[in-house]
mmCIF entry with sequence, helices, sheets and N, C-alpha, C, O atoms, coordinates in Angstrom:
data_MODEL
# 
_entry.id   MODEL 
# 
_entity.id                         1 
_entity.type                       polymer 
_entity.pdbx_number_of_molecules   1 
# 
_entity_poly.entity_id                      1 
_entity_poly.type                           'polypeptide(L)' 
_entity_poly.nstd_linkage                   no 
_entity_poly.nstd_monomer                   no 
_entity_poly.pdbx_seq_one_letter_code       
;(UNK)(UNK)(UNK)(UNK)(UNK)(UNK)(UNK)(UNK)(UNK)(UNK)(UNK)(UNK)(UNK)(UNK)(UNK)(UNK)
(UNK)(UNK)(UNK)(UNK)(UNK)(UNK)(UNK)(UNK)(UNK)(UNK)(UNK)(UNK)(UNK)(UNK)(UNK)(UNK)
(UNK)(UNK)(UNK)(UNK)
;
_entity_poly.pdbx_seq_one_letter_code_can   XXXXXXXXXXXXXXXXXXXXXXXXXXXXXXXXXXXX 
_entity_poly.pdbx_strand_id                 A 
# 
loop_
_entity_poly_seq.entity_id 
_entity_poly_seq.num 
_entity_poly_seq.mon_id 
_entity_poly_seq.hetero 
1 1  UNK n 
1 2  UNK n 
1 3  UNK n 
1 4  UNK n 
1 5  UNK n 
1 6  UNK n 
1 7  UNK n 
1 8  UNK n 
1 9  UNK n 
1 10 UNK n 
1 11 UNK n 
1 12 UNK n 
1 13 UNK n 
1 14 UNK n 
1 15 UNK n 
1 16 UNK n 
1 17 UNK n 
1 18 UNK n 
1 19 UNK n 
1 20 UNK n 
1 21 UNK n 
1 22 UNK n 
1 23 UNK n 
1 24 UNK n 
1 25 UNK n 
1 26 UNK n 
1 27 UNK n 
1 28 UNK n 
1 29 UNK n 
1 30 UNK n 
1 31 UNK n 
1 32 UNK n 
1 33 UNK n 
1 34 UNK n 
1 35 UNK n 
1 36 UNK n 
# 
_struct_asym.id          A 
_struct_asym.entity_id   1 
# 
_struct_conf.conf_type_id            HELX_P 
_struct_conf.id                      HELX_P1 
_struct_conf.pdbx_PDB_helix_id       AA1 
_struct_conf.beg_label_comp_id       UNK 
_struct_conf.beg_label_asym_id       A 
_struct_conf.beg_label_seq_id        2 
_struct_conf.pdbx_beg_PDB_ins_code   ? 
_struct_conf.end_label_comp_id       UNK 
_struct_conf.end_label_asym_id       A 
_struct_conf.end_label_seq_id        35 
_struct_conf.pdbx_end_PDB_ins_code   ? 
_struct_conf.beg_auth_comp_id        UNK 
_struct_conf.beg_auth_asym_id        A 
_struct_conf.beg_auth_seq_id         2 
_struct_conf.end_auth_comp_id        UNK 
_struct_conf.end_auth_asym_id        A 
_struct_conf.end_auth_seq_id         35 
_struct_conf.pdbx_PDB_helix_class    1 
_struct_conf.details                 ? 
_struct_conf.pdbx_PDB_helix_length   34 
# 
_struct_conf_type.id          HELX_P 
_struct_conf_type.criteria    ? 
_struct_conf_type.reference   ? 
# 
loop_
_atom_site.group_PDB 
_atom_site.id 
_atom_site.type_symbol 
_atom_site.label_atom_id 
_atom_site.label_alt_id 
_atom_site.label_comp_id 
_atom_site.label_asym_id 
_atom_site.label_entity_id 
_atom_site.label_seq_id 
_atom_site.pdbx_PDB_ins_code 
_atom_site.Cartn_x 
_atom_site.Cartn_y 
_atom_site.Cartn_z 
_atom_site.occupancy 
_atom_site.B_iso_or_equiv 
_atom_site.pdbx_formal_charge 
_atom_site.auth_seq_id 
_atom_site.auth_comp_id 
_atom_site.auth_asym_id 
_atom_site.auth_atom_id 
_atom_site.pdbx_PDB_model_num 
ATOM 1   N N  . UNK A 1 1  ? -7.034  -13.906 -1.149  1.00 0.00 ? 1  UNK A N  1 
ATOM 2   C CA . UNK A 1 1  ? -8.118  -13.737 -2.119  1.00 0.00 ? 1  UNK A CA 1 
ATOM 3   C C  . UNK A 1 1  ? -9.150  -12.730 -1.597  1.00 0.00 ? 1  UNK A C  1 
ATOM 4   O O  . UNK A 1 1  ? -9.268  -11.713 -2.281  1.00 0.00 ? 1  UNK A O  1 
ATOM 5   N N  . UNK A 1 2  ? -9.932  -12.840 -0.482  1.00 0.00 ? 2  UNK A N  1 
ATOM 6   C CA . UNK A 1 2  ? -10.448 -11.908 0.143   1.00 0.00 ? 2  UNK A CA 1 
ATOM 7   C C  . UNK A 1 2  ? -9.944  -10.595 0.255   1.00 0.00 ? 2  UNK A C  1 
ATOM 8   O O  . UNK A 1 2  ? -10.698 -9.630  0.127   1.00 0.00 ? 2  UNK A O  1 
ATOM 9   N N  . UNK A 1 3  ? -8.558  -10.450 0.517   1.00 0.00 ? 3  UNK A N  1 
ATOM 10  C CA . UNK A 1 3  ? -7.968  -9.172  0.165   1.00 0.00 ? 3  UNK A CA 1 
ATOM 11  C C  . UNK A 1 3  ? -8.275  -8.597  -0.882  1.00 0.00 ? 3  UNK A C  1 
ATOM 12  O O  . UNK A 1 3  ? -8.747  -7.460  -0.879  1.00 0.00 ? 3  UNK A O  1 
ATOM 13  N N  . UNK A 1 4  ? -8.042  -9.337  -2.035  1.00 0.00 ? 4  UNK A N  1 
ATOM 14  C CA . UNK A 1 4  ? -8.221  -8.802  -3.378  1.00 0.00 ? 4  UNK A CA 1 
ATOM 15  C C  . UNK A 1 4  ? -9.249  -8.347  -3.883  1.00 0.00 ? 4  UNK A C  1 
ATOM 16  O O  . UNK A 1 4  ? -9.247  -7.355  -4.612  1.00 0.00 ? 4  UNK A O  1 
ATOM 17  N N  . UNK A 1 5  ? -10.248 -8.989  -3.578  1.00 0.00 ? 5  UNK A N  1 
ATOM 18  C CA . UNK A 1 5  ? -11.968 -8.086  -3.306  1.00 0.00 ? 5  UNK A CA 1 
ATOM 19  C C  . UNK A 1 5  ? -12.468 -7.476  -2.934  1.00 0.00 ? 5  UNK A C  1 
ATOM 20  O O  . UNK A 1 5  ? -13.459 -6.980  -3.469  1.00 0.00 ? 5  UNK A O  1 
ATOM 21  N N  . UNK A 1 6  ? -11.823 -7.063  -1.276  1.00 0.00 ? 6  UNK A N  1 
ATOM 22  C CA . UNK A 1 6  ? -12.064 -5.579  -0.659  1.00 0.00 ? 6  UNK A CA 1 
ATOM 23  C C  . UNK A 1 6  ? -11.316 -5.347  -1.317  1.00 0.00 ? 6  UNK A C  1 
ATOM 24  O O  . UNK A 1 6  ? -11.936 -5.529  -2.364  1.00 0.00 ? 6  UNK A O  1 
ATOM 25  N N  . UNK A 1 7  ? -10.361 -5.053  -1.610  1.00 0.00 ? 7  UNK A N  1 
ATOM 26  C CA . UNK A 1 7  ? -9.158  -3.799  -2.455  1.00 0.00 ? 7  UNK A CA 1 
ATOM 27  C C  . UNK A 1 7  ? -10.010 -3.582  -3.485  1.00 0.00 ? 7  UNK A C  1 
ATOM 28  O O  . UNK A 1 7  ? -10.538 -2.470  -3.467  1.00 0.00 ? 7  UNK A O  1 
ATOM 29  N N  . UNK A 1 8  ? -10.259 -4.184  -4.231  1.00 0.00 ? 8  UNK A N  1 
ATOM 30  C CA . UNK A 1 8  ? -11.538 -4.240  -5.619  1.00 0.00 ? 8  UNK A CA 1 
ATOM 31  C C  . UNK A 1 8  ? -12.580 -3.418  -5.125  1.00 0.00 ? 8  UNK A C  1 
ATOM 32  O O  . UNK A 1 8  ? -12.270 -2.234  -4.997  1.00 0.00 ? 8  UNK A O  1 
ATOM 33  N N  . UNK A 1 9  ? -13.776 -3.747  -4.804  1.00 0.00 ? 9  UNK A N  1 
ATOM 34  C CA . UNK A 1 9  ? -14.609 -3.165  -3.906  1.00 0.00 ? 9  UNK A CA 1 
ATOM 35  C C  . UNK A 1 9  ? -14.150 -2.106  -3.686  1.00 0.00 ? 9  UNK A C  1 
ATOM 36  O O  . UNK A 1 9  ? -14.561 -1.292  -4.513  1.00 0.00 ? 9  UNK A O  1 
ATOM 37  N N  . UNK A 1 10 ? -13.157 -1.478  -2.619  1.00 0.00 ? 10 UNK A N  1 
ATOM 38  C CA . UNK A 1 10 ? -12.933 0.132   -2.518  1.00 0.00 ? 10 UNK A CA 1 
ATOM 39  C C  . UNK A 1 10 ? -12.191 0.547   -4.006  1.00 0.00 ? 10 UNK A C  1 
ATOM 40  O O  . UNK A 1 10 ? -12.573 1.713   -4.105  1.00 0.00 ? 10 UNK A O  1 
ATOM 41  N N  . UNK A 1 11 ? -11.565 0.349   -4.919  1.00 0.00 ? 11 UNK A N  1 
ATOM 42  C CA . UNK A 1 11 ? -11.519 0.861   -5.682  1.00 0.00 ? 11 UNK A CA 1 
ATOM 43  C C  . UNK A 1 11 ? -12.605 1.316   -6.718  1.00 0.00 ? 11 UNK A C  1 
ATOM 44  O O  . UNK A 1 11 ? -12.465 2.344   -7.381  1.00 0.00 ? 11 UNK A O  1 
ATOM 45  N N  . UNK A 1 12 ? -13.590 0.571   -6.808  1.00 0.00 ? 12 UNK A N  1 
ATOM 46  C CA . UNK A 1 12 ? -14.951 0.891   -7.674  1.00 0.00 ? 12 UNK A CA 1 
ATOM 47  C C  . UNK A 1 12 ? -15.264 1.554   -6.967  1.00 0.00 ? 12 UNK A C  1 
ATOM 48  O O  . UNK A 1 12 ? -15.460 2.620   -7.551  1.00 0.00 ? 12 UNK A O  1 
ATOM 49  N N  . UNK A 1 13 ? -15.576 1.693   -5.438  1.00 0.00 ? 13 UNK A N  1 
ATOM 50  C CA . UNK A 1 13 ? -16.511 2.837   -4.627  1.00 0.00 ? 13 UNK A CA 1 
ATOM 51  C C  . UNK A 1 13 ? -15.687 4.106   -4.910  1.00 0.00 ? 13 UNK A C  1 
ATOM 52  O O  . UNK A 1 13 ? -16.410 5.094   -5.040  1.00 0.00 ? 13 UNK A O  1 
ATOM 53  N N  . UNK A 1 14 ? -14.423 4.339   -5.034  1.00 0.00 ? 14 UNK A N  1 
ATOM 54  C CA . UNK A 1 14 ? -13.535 5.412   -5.027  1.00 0.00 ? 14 UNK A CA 1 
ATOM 55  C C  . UNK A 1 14 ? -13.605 5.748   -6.510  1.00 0.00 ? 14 UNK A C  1 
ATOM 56  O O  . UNK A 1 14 ? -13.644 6.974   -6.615  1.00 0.00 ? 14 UNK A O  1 
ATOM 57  N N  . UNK A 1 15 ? -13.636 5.137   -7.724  1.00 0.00 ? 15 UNK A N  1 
ATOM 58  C CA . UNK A 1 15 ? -13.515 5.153   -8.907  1.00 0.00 ? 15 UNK A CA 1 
ATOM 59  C C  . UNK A 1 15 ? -15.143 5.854   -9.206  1.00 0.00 ? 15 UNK A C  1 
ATOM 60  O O  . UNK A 1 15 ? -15.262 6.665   -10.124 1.00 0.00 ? 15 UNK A O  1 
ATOM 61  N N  . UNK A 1 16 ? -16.300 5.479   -8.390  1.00 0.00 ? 16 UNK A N  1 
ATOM 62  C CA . UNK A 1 16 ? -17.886 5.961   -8.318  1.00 0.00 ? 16 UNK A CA 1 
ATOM 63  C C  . UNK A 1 16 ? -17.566 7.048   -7.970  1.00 0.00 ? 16 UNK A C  1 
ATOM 64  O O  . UNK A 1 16 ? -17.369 7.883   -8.853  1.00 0.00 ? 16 UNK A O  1 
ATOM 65  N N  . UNK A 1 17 ? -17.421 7.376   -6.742  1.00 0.00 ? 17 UNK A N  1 
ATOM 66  C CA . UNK A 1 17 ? -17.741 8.454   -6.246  1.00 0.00 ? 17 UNK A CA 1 
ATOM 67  C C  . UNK A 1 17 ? -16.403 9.660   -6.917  1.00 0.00 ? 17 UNK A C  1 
ATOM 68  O O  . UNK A 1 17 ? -16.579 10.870  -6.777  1.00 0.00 ? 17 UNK A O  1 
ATOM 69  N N  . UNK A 1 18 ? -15.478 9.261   -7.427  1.00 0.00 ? 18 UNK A N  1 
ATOM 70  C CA . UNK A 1 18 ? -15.056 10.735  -8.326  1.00 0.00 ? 18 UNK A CA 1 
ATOM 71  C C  . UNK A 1 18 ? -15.628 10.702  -9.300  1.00 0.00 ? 18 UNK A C  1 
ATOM 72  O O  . UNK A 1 18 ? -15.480 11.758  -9.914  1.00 0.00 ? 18 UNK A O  1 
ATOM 73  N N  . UNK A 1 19 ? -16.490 9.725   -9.997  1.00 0.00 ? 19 UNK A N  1 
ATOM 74  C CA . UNK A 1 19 ? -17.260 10.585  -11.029 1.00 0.00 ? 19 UNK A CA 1 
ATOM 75  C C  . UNK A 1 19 ? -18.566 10.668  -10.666 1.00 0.00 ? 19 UNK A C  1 
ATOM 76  O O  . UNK A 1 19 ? -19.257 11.137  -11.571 1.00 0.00 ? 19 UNK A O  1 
ATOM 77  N N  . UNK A 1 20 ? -18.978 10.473  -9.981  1.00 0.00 ? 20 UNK A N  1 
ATOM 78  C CA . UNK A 1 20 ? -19.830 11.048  -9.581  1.00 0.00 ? 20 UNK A CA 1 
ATOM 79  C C  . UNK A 1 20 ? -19.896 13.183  -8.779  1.00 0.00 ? 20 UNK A C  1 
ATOM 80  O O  . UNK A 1 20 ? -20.757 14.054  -8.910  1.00 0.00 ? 20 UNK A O  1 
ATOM 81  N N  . UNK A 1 21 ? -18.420 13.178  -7.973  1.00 0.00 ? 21 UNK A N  1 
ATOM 82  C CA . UNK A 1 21 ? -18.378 14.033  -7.651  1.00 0.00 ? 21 UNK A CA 1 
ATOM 83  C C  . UNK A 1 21 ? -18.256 15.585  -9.165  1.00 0.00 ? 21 UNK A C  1 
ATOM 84  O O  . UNK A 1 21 ? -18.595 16.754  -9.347  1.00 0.00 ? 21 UNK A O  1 
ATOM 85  N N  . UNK A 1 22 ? -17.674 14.663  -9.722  1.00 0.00 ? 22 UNK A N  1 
ATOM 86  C CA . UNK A 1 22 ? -17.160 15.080  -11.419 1.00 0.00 ? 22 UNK A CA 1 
ATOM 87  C C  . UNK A 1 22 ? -18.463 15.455  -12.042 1.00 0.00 ? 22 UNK A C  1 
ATOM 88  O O  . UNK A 1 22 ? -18.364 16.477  -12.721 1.00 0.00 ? 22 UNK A O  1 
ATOM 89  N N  . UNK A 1 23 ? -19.418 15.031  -12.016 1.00 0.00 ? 23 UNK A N  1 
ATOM 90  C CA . UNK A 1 23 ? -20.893 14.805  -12.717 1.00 0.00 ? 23 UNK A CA 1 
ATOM 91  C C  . UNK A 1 23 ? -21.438 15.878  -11.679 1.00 0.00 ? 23 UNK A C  1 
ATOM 92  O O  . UNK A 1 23 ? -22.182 16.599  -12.344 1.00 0.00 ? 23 UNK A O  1 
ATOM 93  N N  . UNK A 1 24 ? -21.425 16.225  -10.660 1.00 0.00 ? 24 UNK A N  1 
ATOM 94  C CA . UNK A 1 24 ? -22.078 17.092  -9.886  1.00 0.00 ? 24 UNK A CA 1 
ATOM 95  C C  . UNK A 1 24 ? -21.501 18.109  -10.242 1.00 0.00 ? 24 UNK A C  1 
ATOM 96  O O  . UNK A 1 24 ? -22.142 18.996  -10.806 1.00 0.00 ? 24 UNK A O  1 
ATOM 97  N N  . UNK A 1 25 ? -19.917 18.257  -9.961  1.00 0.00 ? 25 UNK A N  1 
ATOM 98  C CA . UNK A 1 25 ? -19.631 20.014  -10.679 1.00 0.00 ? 25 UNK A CA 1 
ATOM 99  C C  . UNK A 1 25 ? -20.126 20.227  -11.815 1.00 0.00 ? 25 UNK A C  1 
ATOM 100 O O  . UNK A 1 25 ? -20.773 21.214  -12.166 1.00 0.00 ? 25 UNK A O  1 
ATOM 101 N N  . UNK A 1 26 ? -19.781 19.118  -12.550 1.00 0.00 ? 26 UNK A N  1 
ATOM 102 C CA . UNK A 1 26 ? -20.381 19.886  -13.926 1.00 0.00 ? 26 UNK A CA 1 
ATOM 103 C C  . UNK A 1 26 ? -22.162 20.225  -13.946 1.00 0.00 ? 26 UNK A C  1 
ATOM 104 O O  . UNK A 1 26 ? -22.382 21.358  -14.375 1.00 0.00 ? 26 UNK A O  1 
ATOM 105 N N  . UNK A 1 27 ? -23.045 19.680  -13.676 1.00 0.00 ? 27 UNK A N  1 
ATOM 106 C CA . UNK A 1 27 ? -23.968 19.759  -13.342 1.00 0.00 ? 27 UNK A CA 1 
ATOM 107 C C  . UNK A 1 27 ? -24.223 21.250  -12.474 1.00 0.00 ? 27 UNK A C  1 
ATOM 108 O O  . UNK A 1 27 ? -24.971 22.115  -12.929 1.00 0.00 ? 27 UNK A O  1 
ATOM 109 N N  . UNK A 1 28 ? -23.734 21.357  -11.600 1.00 0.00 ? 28 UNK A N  1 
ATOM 110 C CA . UNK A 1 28 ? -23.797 22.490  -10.958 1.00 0.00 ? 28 UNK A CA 1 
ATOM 111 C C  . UNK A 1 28 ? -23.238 23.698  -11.445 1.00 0.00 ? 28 UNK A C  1 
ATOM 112 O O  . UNK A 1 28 ? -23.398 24.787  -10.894 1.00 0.00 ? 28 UNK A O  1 
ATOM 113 N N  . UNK A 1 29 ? -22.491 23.477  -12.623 1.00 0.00 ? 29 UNK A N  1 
ATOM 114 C CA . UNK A 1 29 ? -21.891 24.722  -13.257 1.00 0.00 ? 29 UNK A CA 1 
ATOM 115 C C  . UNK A 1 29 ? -22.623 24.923  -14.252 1.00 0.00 ? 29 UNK A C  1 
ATOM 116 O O  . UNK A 1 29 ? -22.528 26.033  -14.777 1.00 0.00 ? 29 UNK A O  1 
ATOM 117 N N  . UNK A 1 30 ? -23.176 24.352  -14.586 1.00 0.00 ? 30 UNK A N  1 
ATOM 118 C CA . UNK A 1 30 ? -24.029 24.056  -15.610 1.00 0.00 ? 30 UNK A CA 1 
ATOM 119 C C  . UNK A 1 30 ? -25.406 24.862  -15.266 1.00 0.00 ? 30 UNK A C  1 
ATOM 120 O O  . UNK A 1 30 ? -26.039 25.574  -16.045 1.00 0.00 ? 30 UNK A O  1 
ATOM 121 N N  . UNK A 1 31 ? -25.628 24.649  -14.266 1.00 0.00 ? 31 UNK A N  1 
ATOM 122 C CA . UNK A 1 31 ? -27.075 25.174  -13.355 1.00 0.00 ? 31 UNK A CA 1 
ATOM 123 C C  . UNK A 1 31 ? -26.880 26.734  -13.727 1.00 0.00 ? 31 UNK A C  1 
ATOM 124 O O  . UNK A 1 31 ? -27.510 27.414  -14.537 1.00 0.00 ? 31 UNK A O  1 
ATOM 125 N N  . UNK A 1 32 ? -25.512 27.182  -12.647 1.00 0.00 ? 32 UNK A N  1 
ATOM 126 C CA . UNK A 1 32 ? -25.405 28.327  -12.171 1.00 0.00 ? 32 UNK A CA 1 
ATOM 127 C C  . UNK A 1 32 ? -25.580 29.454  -13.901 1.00 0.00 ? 32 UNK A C  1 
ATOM 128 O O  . UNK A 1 32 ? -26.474 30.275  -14.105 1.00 0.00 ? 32 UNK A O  1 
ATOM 129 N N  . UNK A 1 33 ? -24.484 29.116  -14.819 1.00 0.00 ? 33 UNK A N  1 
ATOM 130 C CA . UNK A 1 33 ? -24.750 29.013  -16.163 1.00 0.00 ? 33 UNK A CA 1 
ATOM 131 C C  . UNK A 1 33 ? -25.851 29.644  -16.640 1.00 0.00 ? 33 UNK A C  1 
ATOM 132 O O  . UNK A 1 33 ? -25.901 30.743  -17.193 1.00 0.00 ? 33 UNK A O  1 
ATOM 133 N N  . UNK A 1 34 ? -26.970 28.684  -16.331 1.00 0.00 ? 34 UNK A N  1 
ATOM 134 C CA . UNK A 1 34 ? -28.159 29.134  -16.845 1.00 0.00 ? 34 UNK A CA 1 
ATOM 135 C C  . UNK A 1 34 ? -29.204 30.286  -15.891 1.00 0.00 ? 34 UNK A C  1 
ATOM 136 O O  . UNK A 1 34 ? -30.079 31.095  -16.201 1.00 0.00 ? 34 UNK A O  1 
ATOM 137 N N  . UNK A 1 35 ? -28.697 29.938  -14.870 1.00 0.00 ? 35 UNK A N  1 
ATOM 138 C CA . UNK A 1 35 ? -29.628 30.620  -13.993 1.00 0.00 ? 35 UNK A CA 1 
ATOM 139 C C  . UNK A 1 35 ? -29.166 32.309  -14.287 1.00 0.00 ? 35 UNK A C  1 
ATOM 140 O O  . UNK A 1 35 ? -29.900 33.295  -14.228 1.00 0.00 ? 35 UNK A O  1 
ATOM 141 N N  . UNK A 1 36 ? -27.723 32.247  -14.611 1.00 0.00 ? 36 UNK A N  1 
ATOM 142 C CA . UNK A 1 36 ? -27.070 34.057  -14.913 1.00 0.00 ? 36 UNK A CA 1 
ATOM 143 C C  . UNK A 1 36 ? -27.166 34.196  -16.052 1.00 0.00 ? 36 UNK A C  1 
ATOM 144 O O  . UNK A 1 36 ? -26.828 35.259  -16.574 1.00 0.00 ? 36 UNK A O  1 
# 
């Protein structure tokens, strides 16, 4: 059972942080975009 919750747990942190990384490119393309 404990297994199954860290496995859980790193999958939401891994499932966060690509959209998060996802939300920053776009964001940052978005920037550059306007700034040219």
């Amino acid at each position: 059972m404990a297994l199954a919750t860290l496995s859980l747990c790193v999958l939401t942190l891994t499932w966060a942080n690509l959209y998060q990384v996802c939300a920053n490119r776009h964001a940052v393309h978005w920037n550059s975009s306007n700034i040219q």
